[in-house]
C-alpha positions as CSV (number, residue, x, y, z in Angstrom):
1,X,43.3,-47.2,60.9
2,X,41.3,-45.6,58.2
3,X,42.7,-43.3,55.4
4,X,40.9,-39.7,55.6
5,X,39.6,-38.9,51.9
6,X,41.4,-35.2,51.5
7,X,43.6,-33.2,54.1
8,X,44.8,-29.1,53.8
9,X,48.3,-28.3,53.9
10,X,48.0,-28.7,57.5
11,X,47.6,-32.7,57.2
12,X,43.6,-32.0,58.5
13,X,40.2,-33.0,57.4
14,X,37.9,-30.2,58.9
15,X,34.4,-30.3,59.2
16,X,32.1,-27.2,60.3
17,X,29.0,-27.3,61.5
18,X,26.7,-24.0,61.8
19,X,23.9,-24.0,63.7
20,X,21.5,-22.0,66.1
21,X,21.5,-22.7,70.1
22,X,19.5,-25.4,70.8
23,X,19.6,-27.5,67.8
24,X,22.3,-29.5,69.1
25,X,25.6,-28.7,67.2
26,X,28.0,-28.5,69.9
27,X,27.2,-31.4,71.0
28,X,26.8,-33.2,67.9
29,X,30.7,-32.1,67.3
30,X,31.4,-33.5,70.3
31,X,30.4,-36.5,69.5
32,X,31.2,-36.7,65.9
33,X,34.6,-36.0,67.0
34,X,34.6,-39.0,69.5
35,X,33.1,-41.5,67.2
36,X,36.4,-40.4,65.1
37,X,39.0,-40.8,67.9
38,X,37.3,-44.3,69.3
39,X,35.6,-45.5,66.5
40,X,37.9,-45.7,63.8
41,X,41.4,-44.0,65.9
42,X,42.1,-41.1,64.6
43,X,43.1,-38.1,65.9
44,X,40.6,-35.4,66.7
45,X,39.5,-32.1,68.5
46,X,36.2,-30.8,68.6
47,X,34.6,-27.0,70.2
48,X,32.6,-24.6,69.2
49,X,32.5,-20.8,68.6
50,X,29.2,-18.4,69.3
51,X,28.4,-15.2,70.9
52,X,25.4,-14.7,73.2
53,X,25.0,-18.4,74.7
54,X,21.0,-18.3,74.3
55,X,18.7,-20.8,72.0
56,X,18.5,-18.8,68.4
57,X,21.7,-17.2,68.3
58,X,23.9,-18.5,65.7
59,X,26.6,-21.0,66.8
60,X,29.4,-22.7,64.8
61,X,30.9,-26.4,65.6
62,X,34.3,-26.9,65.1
63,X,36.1,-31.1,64.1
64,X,39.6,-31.7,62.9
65,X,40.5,-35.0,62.2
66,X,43.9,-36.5,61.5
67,X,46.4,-39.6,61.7
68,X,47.7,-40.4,64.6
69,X,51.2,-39.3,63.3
70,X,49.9,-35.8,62.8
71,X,49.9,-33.6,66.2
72,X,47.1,-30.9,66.4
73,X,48.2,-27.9,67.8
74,X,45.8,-25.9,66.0
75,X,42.7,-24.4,67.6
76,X,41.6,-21.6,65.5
77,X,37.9,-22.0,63.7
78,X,37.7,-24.1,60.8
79,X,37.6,-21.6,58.0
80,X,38.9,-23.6,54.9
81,X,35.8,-26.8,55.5
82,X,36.0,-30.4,53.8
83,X,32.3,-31.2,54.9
84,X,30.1,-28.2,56.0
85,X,26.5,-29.1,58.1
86,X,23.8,-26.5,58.3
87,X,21.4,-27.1,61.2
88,X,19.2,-24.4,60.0
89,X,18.5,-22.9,56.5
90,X,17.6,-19.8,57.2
91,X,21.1,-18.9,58.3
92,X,22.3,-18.3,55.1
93,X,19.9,-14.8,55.2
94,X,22.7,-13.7,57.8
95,X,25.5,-16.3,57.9
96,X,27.6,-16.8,54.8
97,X,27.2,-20.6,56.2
98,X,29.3,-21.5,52.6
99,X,32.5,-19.2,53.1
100,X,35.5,-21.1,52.2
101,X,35.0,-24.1,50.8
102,X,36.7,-25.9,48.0
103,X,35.2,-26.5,44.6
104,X,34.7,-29.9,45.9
105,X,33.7,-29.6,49.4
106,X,30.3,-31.4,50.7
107,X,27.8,-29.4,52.0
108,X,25.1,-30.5,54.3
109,X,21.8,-28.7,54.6
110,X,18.7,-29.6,57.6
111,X,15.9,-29.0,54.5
112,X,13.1,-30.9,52.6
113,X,14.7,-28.9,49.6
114,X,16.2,-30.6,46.3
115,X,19.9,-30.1,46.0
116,X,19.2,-28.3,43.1
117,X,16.9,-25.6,44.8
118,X,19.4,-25.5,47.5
119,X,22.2,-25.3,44.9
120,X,20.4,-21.8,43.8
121,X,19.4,-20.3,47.0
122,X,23.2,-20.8,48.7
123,X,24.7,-19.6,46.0
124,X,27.0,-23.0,45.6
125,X,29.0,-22.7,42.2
126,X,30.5,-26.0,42.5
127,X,30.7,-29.3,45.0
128,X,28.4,-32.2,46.5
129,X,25.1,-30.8,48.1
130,X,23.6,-33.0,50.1
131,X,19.9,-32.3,51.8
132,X,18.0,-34.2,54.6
133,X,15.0,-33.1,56.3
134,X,16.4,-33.3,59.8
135,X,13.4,-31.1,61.7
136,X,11.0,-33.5,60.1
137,X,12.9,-37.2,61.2
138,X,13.2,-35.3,65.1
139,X,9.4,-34.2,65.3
140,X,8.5,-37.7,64.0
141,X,10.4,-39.4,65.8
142,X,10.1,-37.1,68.9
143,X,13.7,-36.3,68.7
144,X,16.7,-34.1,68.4
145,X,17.5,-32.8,65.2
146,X,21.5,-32.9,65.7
147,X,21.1,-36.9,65.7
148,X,19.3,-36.8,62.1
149,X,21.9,-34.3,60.9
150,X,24.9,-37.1,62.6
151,X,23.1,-40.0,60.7
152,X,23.3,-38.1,57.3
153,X,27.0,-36.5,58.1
154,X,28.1,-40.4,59.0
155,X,26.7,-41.7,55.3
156,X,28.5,-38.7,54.0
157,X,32.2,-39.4,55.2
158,X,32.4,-43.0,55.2
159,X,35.5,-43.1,56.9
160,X,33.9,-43.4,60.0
161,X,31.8,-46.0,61.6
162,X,28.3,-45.6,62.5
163,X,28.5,-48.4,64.6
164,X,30.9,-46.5,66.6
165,X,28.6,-43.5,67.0
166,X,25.3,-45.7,68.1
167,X,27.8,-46.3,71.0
168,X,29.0,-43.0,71.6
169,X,25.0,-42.2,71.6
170,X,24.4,-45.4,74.2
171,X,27.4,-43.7,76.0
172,X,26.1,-39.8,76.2
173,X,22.3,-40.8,77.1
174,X,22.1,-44.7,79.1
175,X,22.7,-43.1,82.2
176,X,20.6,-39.6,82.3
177,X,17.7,-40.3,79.9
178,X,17.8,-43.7,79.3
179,X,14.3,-43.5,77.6
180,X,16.1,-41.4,74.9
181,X,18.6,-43.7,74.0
182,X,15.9,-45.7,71.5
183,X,14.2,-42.5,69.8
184,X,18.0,-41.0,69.2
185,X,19.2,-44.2,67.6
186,X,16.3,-44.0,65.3
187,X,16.7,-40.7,64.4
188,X,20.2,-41.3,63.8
189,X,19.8,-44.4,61.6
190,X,16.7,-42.2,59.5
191,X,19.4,-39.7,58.6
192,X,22.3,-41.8,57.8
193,X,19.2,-43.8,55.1
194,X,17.5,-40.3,54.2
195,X,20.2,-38.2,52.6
196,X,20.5,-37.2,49.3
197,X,23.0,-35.9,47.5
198,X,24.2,-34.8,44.1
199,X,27.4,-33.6,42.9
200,X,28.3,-30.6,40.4
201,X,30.7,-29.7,38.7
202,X,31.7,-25.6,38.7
203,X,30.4,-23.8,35.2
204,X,33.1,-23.6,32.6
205,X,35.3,-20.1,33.1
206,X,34.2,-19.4,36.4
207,X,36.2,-20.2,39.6
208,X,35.2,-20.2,43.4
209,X,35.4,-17.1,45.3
210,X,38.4,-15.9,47.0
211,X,38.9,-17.1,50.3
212,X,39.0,-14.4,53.1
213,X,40.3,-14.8,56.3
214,X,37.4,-14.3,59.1
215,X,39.4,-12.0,61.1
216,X,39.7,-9.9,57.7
217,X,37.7,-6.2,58.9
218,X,35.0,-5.3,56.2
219,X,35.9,-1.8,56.8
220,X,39.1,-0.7,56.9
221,X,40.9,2.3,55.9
222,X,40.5,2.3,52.0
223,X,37.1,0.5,52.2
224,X,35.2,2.6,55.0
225,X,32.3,5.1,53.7
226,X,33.0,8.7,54.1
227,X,31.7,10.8,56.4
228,X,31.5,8.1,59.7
229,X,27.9,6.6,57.8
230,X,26.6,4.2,60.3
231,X,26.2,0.8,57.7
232,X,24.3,-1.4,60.2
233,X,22.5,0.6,62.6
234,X,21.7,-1.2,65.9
235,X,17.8,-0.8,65.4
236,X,14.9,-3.2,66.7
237,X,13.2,-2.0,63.6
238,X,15.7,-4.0,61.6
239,X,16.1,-6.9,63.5
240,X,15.2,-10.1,61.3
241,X,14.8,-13.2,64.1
242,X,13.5,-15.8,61.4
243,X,16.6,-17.9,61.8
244,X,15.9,-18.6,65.2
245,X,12.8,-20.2,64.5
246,X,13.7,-24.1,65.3
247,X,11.2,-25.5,62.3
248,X,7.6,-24.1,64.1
249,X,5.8,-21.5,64.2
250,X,2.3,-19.9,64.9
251,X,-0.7,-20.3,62.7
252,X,-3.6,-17.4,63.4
253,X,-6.7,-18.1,62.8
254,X,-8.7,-14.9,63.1
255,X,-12.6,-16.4,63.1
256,X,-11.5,-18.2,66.2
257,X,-10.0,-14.7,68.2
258,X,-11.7,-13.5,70.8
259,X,-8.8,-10.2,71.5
260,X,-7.7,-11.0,75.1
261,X,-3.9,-10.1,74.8
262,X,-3.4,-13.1,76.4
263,X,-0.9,-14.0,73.5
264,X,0.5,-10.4,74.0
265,X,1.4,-10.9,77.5
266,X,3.8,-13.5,76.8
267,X,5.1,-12.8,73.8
268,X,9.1,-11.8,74.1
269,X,9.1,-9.6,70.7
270,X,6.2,-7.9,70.4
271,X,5.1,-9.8,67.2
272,X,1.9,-9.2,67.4
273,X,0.2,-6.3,65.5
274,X,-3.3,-4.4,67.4
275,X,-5.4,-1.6,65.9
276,X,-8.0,0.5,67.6
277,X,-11.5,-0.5,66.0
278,X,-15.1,0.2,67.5
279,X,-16.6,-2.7,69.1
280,X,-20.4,-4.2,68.6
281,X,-21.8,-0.8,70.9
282,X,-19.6,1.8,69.0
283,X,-16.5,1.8,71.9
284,X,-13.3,2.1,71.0
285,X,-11.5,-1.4,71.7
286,X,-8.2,-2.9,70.4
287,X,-8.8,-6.0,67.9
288,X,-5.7,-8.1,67.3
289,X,-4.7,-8.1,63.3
290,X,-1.9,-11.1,62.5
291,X,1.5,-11.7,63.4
292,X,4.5,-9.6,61.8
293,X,6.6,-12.8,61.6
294,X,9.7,-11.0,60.9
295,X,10.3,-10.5,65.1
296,X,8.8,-14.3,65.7
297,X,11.8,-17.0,67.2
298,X,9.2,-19.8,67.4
299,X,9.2,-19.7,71.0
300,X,5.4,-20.8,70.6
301,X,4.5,-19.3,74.0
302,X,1.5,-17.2,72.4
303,X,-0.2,-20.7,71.5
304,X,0.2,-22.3,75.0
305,X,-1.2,-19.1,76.7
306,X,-3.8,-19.0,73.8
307,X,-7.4,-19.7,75.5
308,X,-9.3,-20.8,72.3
309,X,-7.7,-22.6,69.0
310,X,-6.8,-18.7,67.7
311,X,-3.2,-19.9,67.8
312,X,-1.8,-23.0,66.9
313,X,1.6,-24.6,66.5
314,X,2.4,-25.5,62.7
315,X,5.5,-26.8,60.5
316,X,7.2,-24.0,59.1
317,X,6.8,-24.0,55.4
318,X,9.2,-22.3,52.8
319,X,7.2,-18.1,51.7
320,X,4.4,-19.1,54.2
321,X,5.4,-16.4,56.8
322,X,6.0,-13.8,54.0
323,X,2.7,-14.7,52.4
324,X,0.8,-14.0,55.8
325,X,2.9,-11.6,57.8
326,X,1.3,-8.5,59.4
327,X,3.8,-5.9,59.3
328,X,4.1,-3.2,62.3
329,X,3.2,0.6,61.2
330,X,6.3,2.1,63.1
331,X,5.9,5.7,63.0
332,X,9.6,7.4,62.5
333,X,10.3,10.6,63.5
């Protein structure tokens, strides 16, 4: 049996994985956990912790691993992480994805980012941060992103086998979708050779942050505004739904528009901005003006319904749909 690299006060190596539905994590925990238990016989649990069960909403991925003399009667979220895994980027707009780690803790980020941009933009003051562009190895390889994210968490705690995994893989997918099996152990073996990583150390004087229990409430009797202020009002105006955008998104090209609505019809969110302009005769007629790609998920129905090449699916680059959004003009009363 192997000897796991750092355990809490609990005798546990915990691992937490945050995600978005349909990227994967659940079941990437799953099988992370398995590949623990059979592979290399430890003991292990694995679930998983969300709210609305829909693709987009944020989702968190829950592994404990210990020896076998160690019993696990503990089944609350991981909120003290050894290894952290972040399926999407863009969480950490909404998600403190970093909250609790240790100064040396490994974090994990889906991104074609150095570790020193990431470093900056998650606000890491000390630890490894490791980076591998996941979405890129799954549309290449015509893939899931959890098995890229698998390979790179495997070459990242090299306590387990990821011999033992390619199995558990086999296992999950021979019998359903046997024409997966080759693609996912591809993707799989990309992200286990495709990580990097780089360590740092936390700047002299300063410490890490103060852990604080999830359950803690934000406000509570000495920390509540006065006066019943709503703080986060329940708006649609408000709503940010970049983080559920999977890694694509719509391009508009405006030359190539001919204004049907046909985009309109099908889109879920109402993200795409109209404004009353005379046509060639003079008569009033609505043109379509760009996307306001703060209320665009990525769904990418707008460019299958799309009759001409108006509308086409794209990568998602880093500032590109802040460079080229078309905000709504709401109109508060």
């Amino acid at each position: 049996m192997v000897t796991l690299p750092k355990l809490n006060d609990l005798g546990f190596f915990e691992i937490r994985l945050e995600s978005i539905g349909g990227l994967g994590a659940n079941l990437a925990g799953k099988m992370l956990a398995e590949a623990g238990v059979t592979g290399v016989g430890l003991n292990g649990v694995s679930f998983s912790s969300y709210g609305s069960e829909k693709k987009g909403s944020p989702v968190k991925a829950h592994i404990r691993f210990c020896d076998n003399e160690t019993n696990i009667r503990d089944n609350s979220p991981v909120e003290r992480p050894h290894v952290v895994g972040i399926f999407h980027e863009s969480l950490s707009k909404t998600v403190n994805v970093i909250s609790g780690i240790y100064e040396d803790s490994l974090v994990l980020v889906n991104s074609n980012k150095t570790p020193e941009e990431l470093k900056e933009k998650m606000k890491l003051l000390g630890g490894t941060m490791a980076v591998v562009d996941a979405t890129g190895i799954s549309l290449e390889e015509k893939n899931r992103t959890n098995m890229a994210m698998l390979g790179a968490l495997f070459r990242l705690c090299d306590f387990l086998d990821p011999e033992s995994m390619k199995s558990v893989i086999r296992k999950s997918l021979e019998k359903k979708y046997p024409q997966a099996v080759a693609p996912a152990l591809k993707t799989f073996e990309r992200g286990y050779n495709e990580v990097t990583f780089q360590t740092f150390g936390l700047p002299e004087g300063q410490q890490m942050p103060t852990f604080v229990r999830q359950d803690t409430p934000v406000l509570g009797y000495a920390t509540q505004p006065m006066g019943g202020v709503i703080t986060n009002p329940g708006n649609s105006i408000l709503k940010d739904l970049s983080i559920s955008r999977a890694g694509m998104m719509p391009h508009f090209a405006d030359d190539k528009c001919i204004h049907c609505a046909a985009c309109d019809n099908v889109c879920p969110d109402f993200c795409f901005v109209w404004e009353e302009q005379p046509d060639k005769k003079g008569r009033p007629q609505m043109f379509l003006q760009g996307i306001d790609y703060q209320y665009c998920k990525g769904c990418l129905k707008c460019v299958r319904a799309c009759p001409t090449d108006a509308l086409s699916s794209a990568r998602e680059e880093d500032g590109y749909a802040d460079e080229h959004r078309t905000p709504h003009r709401f109109e508060l009363a």
